[in-house]
C-alpha positions in Angstrom: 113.7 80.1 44.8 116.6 80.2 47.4 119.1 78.8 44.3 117.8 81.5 42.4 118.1 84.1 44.9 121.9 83.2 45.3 122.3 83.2 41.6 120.7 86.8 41.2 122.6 88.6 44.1 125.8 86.9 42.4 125.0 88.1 39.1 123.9 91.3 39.6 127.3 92.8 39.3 127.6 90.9 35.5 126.6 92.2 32.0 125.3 91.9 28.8 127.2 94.2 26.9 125.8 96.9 24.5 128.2 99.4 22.1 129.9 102.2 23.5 131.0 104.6 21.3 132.3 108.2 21.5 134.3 110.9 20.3 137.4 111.2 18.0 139.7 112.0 20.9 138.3 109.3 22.6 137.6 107.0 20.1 135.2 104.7 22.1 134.2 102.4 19.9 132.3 99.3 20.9 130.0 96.4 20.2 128.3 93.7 21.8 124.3 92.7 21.5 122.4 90.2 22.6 120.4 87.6 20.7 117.8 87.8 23.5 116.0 84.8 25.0 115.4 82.6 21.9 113.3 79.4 21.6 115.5 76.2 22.5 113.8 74.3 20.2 116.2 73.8 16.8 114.4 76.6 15.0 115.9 78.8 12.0 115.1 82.3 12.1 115.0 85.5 10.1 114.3 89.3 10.8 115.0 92.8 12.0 116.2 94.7 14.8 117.0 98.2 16.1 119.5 99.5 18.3 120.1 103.1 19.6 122.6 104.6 21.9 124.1 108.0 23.0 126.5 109.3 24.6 127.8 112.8 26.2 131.5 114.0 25.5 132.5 117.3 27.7 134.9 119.7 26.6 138.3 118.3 25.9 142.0 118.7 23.5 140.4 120.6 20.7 136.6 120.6 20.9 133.7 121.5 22.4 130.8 119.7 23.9 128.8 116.9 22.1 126.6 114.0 21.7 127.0 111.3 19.9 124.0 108.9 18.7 124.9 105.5 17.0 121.8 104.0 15.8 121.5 100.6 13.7 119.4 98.4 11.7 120.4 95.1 11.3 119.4 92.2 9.4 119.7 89.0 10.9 119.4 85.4 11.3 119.9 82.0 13.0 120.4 78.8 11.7 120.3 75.4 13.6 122.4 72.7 11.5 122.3 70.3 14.5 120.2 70.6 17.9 123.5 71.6 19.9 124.6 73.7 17.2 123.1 77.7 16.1 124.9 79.8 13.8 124.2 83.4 13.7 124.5 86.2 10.9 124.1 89.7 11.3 124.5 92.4 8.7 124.0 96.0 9.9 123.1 99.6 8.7 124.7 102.2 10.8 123.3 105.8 11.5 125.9 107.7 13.2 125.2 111.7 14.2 127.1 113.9 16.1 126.1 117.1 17.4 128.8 120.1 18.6 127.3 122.7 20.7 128.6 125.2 18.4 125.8 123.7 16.1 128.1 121.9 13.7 126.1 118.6 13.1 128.0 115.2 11.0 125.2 112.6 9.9 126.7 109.7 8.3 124.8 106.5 7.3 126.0 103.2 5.7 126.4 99.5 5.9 128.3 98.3 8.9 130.6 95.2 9.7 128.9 91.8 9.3 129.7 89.5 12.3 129.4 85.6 12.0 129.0 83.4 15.0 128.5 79.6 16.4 127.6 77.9 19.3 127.8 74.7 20.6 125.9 72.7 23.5 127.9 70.9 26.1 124.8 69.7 27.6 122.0 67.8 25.1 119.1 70.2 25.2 117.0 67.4 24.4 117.9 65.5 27.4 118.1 68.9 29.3 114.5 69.6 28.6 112.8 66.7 30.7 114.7 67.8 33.8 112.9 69.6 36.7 115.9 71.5 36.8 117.5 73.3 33.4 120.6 73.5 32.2 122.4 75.0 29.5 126.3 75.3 28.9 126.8 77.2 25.4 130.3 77.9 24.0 131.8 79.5 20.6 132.8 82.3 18.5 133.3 83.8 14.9 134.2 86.8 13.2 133.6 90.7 12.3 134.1 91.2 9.1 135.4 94.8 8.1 132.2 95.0 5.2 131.6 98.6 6.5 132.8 101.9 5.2 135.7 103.7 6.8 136.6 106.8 4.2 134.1 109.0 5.5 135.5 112.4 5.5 134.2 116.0 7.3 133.7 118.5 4.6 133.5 121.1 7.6 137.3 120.9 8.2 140.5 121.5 6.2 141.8 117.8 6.3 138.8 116.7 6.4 139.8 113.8 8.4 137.0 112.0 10.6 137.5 109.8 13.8 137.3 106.2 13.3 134.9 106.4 16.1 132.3 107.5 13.7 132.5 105.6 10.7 130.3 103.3 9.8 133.0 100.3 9.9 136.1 99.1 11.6 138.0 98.2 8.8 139.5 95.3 11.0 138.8 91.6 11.1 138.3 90.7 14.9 137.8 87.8 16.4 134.9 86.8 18.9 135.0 84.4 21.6 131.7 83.5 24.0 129.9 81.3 26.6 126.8 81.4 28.2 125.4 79.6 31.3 121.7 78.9 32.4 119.5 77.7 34.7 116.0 77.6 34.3 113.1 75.8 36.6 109.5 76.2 35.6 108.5 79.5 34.6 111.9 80.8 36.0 115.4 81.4 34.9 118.7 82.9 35.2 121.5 83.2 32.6 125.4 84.7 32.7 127.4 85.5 29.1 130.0 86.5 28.5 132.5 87.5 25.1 136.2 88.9 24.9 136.6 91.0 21.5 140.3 90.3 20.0 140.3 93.5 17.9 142.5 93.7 15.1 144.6 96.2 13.0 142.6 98.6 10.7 145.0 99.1 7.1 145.5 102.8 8.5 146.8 101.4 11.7 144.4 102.1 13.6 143.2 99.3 16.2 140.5 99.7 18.7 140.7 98.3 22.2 139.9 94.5 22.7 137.4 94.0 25.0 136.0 92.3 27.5 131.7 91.6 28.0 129.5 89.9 30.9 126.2 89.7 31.6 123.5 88.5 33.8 119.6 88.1 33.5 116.3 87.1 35.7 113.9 86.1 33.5 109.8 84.4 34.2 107.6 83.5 31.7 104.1 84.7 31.3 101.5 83.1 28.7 98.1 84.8 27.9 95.8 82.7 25.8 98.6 81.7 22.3 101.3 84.3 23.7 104.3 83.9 26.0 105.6 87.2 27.9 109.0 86.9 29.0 109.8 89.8 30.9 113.6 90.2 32.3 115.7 92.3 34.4 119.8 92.2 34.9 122.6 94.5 35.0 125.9 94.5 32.3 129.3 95.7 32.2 131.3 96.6 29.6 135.4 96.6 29.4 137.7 98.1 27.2 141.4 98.7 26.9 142.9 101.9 25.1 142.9 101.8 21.3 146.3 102.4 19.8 147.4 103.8 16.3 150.6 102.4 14.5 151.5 100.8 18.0 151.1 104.0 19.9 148.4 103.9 22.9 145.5 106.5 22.3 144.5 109.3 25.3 141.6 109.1 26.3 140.2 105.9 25.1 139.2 103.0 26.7 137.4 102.4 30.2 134.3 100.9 31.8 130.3 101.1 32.1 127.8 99.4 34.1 124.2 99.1 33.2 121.1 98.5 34.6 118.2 96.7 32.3 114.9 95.5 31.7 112.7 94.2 29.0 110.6 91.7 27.3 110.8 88.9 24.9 107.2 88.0 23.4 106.8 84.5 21.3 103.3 84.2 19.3 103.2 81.3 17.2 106.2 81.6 14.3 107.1 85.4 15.4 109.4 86.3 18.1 109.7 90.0 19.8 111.5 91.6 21.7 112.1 95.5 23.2 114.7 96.5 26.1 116.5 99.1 27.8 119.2 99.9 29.6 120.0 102.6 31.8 123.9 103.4 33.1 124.7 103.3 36.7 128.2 104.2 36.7 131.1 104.6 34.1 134.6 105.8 33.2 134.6 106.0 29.7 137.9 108.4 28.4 139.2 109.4 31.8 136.0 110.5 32.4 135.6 112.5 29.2 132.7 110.5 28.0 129.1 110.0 29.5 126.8 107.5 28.4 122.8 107.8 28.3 120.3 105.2 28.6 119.7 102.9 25.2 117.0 101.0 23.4 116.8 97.7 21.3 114.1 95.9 19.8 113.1 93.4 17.3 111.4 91.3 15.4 111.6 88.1 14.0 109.9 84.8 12.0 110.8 81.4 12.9 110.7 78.6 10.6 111.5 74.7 10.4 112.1 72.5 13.3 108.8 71.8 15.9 106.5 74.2 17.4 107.4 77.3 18.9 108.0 77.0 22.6 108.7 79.5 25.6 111.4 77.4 26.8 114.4 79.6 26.0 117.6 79.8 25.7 119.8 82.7 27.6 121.4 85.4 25.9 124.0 85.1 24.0 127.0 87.2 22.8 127.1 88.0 19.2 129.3 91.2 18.9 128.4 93.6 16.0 131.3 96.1 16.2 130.2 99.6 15.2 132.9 101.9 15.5 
């Protein structure tokens, strides 16, 4: 427990990064989620999951105060080629709103960037399983695809134009680099992630803010009767720089936002769920401009092929699903 302790008062000041998105001045669009503490076991998997966030934009340039909520429902799944090796897909629906306090209200919905990721074991899990004390090393990357749609226009003004903040894709291919470390002994574990976002270049020139994401989680597992509870608690951070537009840096974009967060990952037989939140601490998002509130994820999931389910898991793991 005294390695552990050392690892959590290190860590504390880490993330696992979740979107941040905001307004059109601002343009704070982000991504990051987590895959959550998966069986090690070479398992396939298939399923669901929500995602819900908000944020607060003050008065500022043109308009008045507002909230934003981005909201998604992804499908998504893991497949295990090799025991050192996972590859993960992940095809969203977006449901973006935001609210002036005028009244004025925009609701858009549609399908949001795809992202496609790998991983690969430096250490054997195999070998790393009969050890008193656990390892794992994880490192890879992939793509966001721009699958979304990104000609949304507001019918409540004359151009009509609408922030790229808000629609429901980037229109850029980005690329995604991550790596993962855990330690785990008995019932206990600890894990760090982190991914750097290499945005790229939208074809109306606009190009969010690459991006930098860390994490850190506590995890202990729990098992009642056939179920495992694997409840967790951590902090993130989340880095951006400024977007810019035909090479031109953006005001009030970028910044920085620290998070609390706890939840639970549950493994009964084949199914796997999960449900977390995450509550800021401090931020800077927009020189200030832009405030964001606490956020929710769950889901759901089937596992299939491979051995038995297990509650040895993995640590989290960055697959970034950029939203706008």
């Amino acid at each position: 427990m005294n390695i552990l302790s050392r690892f959590i008062a290190t860590g504390v000041v880490l993330c696992l990064a979740l979107p941040a998105t905001a307004c059109d001045i601002c343009g704070c669009a982000g991504g990051g989620n987590s895959l959550g503490l998966l069986p090690l076991m070479p398992r396939h998997f298939v399923g669901l999951r929500w995602q819900t966030q908000a944020f607060d934009t003050d008065a500022h340039g043109s308009e008045p105060n507002s909230e934003e909520r981005f909201s998604s429902l992804e499908l998504w799944g893991r497949w295990n080629p090799h025991r050192r090796v996972q590859v993960v897909a992940t095809l969203p629906f977006q449901f973006n709103q935001r609210r002036f306090d005028t009244g004025k209200a925009l609701n858009l919905h549609g399908v949001g960037d795809a992202t496609l990721s790998a991983q690969f074991a430096l250490l054997d899990p195999t070998r790393q399983s009969a050890r008193n004390w656990q390892q794992t090393v994880l490192l890879g990357g992939g793509v966001k695809l721009p699958t979304g749609k990104t000609d949304f226009h507001d019918p409540q003004t004359e151009t009509g134009e609408l922030p790229p903040a808000l629609q429901p894709g980037s229109g850029s291919l980005d690329v995604l680099i991550s790596g993962v470390y855990a330690l785990r002994h008995n019932n206990w574990g600890v894990s760090f992630d982190g991914a750097y976002h290499l945005m790229g270049s939208a074809d109306a020139g606009y190009r969010f803010g690459n991006r930098l994401n860390s994490g850190f989680r506590a995890f202990v597992g729990k098992k009642v009767g056939k179920t495992t509870f694997l409840p967790y608690a951590g902090a993130s951070f989340d880095y951006r720089n400024q977007d810019t537009e035909d090479g031109v840096q953006v005001d009030d974009t970028g910044g920085w936002a620290t998070f609390g967060m706890i939840g639970t990952e549950i493994f009964s037989g084949n199914l796997a769920f999960s449900l977390g939140w995450q509550l800021p601490v401090s931020s800077d998002f927009s020189n200030g401009h832009v405030k964001p509130q606490s956020r929710l994820n769950a889901s759901a999931v089937f596992l299939f092929g491979g051995g038995k389910a297990t509650a040895n898991p993995t640590p989290p793991m960055m697959f970034p699903n950029v939203t706008n």
